[in-house]
Each structure stands twice: as C-alpha cells, then as structure tokens.
C-alpha positions as CSV (number, residue, x, y, z in Angstrom):
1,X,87.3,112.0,96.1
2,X,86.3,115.3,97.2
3,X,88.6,118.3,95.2
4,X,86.1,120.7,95.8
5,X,87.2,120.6,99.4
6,X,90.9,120.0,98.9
7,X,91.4,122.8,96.5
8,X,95.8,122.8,97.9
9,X,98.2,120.8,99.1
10,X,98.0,123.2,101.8
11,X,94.4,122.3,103.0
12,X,95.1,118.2,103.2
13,X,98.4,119.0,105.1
14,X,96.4,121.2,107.9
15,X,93.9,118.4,108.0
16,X,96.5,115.7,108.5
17,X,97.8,118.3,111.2
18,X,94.7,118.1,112.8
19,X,94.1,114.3,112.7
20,X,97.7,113.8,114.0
21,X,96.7,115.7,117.3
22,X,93.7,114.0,117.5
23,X,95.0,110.8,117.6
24,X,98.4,111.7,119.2
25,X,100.1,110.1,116.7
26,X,103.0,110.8,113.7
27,X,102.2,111.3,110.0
28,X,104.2,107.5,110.3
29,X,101.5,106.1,112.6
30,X,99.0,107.2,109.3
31,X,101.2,105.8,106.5
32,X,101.3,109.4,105.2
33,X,104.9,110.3,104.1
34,X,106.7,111.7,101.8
35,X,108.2,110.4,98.9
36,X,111.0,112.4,97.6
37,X,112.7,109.6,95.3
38,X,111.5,107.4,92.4
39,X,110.0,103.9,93.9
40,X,110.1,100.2,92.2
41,X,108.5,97.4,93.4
42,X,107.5,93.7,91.9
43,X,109.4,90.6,89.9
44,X,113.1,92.0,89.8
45,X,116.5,92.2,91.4
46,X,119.7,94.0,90.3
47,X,123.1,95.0,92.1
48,X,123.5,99.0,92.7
49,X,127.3,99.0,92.7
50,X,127.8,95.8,95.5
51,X,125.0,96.5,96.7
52,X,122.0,93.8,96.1
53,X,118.4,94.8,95.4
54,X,116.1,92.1,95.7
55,X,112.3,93.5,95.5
56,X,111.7,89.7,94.2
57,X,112.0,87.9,97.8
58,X,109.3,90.7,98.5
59,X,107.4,91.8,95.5
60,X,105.1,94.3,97.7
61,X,108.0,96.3,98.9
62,X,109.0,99.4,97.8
63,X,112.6,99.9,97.3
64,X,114.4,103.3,96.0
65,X,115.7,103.7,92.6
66,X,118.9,104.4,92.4
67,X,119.9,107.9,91.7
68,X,123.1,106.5,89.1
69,X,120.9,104.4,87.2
70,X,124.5,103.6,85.1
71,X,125.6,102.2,88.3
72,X,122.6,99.5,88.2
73,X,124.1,95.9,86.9
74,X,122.4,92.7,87.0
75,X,119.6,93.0,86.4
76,X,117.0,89.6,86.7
77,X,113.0,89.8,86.1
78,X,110.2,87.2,85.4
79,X,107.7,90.3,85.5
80,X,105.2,90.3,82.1
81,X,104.8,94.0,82.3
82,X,105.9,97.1,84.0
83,X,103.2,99.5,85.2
84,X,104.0,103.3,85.4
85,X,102.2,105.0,87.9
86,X,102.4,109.1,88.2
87,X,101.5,109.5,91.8
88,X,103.2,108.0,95.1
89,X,99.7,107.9,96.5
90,X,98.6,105.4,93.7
91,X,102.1,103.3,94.4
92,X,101.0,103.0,97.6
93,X,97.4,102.0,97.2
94,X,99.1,99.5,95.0
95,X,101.6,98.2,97.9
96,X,99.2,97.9,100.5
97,X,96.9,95.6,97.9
98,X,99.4,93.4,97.4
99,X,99.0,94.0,93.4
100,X,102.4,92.9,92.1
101,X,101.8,89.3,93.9
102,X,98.8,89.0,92.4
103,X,100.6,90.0,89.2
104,X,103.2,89.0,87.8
105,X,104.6,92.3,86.8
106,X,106.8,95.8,88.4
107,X,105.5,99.0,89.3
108,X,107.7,101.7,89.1
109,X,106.9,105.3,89.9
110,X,106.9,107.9,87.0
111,X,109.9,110.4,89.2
112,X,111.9,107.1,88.5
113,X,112.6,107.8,85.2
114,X,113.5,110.7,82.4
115,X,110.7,110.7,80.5
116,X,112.9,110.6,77.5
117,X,113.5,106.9,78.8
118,X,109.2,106.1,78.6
119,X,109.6,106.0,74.4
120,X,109.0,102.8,73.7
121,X,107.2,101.5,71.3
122,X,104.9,99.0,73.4
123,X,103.7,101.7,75.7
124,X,100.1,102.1,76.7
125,X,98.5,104.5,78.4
126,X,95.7,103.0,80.8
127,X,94.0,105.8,81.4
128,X,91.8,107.6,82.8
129,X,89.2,108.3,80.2
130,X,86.5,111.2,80.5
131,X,84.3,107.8,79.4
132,X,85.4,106.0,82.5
133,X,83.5,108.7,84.8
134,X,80.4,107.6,83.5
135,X,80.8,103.7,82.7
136,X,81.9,103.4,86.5
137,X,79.5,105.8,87.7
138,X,81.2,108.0,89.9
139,X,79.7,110.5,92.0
140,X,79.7,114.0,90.9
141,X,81.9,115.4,93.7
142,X,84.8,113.5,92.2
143,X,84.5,116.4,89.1
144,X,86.4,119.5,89.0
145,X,85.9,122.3,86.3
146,X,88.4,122.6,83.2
147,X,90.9,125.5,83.7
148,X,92.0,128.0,81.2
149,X,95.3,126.2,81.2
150,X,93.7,122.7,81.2
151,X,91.9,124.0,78.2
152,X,94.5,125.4,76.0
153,X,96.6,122.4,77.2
154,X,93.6,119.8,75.4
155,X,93.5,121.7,72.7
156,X,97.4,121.5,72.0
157,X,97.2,118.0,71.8
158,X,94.6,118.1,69.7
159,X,96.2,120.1,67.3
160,X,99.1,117.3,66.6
161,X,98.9,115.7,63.6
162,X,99.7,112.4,64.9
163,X,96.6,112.2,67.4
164,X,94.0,111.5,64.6
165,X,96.1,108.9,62.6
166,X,97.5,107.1,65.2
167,X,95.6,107.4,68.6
168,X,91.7,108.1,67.4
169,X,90.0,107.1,70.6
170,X,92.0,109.6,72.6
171,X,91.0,112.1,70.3
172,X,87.1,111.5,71.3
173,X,88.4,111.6,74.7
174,X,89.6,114.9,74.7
175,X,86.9,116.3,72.7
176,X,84.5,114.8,74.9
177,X,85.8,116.7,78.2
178,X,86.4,119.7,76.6
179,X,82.8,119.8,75.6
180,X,81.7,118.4,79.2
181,X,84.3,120.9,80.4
182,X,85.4,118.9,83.7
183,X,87.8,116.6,84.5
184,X,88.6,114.4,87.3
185,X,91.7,112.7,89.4
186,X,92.2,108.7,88.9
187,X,91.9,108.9,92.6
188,X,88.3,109.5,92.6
189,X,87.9,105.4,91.4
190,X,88.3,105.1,94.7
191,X,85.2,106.5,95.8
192,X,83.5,102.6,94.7
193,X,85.8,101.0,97.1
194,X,89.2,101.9,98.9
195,X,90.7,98.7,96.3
196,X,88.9,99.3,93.5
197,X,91.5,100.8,91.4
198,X,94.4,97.7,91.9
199,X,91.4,95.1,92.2
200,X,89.1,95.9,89.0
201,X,89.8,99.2,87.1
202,X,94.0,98.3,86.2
203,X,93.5,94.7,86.0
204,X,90.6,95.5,83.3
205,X,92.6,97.9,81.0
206,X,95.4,95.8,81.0
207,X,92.9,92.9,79.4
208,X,91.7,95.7,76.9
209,X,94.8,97.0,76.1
210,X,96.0,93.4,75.1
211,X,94.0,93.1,72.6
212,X,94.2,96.3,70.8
C-alpha cells in the first residue's frame, strides 16, 4: 500500500525487527515467514512416493510441492480451475480467506512450477490492469514511477507481433501506463479492504474472463 516508504526488502525486514521487539514476540507469532518452496493448496490429493498428500480434507492448507514432481502419482481433483499466484504474500492472503472453500478450485504458487510448464492453451492472465487503478479507485500512494528498465521492458512486449493480433486489450494496457508512466503492486487492492482482493477483485475476473 505504501512503496514510497518500503522502497527494499531491507526497510520492511527492519520494521518487522522493530515490531517483533515491541511486542516481544517471533516473526511466527506475526504469520510473517518465509517461503522458500513452491505452495499448493485447494480440491486435490496425490501420493509423493508413499507418501499421501491430501490438501482436499483441508482445502485452506498450504502444503509443499514436491521438489521430484516425476515422483508425484495419483493424482485426484474436483477443482474447476487452478489459480497461479506470483507472490507468497498473495497465497497467504488467500489462505487466511478461506478462498479455495469458497471455491471450488487450487491455488498453486508460481515458484511451483517451470514456467515452461504454464503453456497452456486455456491460460488467463487476471491481471492487474493499469485500468483497474482507476475503476477501483485506489489511492495515489499505491503508485510508484516507471523505471528505465520497466520502460524498455513495456516496450519489448509491445514490439511482439503477436500482442496486436492476439491479445489487443493488453496492448492498451501497456500503452496506457507507459503514457501515465506509473505502475502499481496487486497488493495495493488491498488498500479498500484487507479481503478485498480474494473477496471481490479475483472472483470478478474470473466471471469476465469466462466469458471472453
């Protein structure tokens, strides 16, 4: 919500710090920990080796993927969908919102996977949109300024051929922040409400992605 303060990892660890001693707690005690694995979580169970992985008997769980994915056998789901998430933070916020019991679907964390595995033809990215800033009406702290690299990064993708036959709309997107020339983190939804990203934003591109 506010990147203008937490510029580095290094600042939001020496605030943690502080809040730790404050509270004479454990980074524990503040569900604050590090993830160094991919997570899964949601309507499935498989056998790792003999070993049985049931995140179905408790779908807001997280359970480790398996580093030997070849070693995964088994496998059982009744999910509709599988969410991809990039962060840990935004698995979390997921888990503690009990999303995949009000969904029927699995949420894995993007570390879980080769990327060369994500191909897939029925993929959809949910976002976030330079659009969404506005049509949620976030506050203006959430924005950060475009860097050099984030520019000439923009401006790669826009050079593939492919973007303007088959993905118009993010074409306008990316034009539309390079002209605004700021961007901002899909945690900043959360400046509406701590739930508002599992409760309203995901739920509500999933329904508009269905019907493209």
């Amino acid at each position: 919500m506010y990147p203008s303060i937490f510029v580095e990892v290094a600042v939001v660890d020496r605030a943690i710090n502080d809040i730790c001693i404050l509270f004479k707690c454990s980074r524990h005690n503040l569900n604050v920990v590090p993830v160094v694995k991919g997570l899964v979580m949601g309507w499935i169970r498989f056998m790792e080796g003999e070993k049985k992985v049931y995140c179905i008997t408790s779908v807001n769980a997280a359970f480790s993927i398996p580093v030997d994915i070849e070693a995964i056998k088994d496998v059982v789901s009744v999910a509709h969908y599988i969410l991809v998430v990039e962060k840990e933070t935004v698995f979390q916020r997921l888990a503690n919102d009990k999303f995949c019991e009000r969904n029927r679907c699995i949420v894995i964390t993007q570390l879980a996977h080769d990327a060369n595995l994500l191909r897939v033809p029925d993929i959809r990215w949910l976002g976030v949109f330079t659009s969404d800033f506005e049509e949620y009406c976030l506050p203006d702290c959430c924005l950060l300024r475009l860097s050099p690299e984030d520019r000439r990064k923009a401006e790669g993708i826009l050079a593939r051929c492919y973007l303007h036959r088959e993905a118009p709309e993010w074409r306008s997107e990316l034009e539309a922040m390079l002209q605004k020339g700021v961007k901002f983190e899909i945690e900043a939804l959360s400046a509406n409400s701590i739930s508002f990203l599992s409760h309203e934003y995901i739920p509500q591109k999933i329904k508009q992605g269905m019907h493209l």
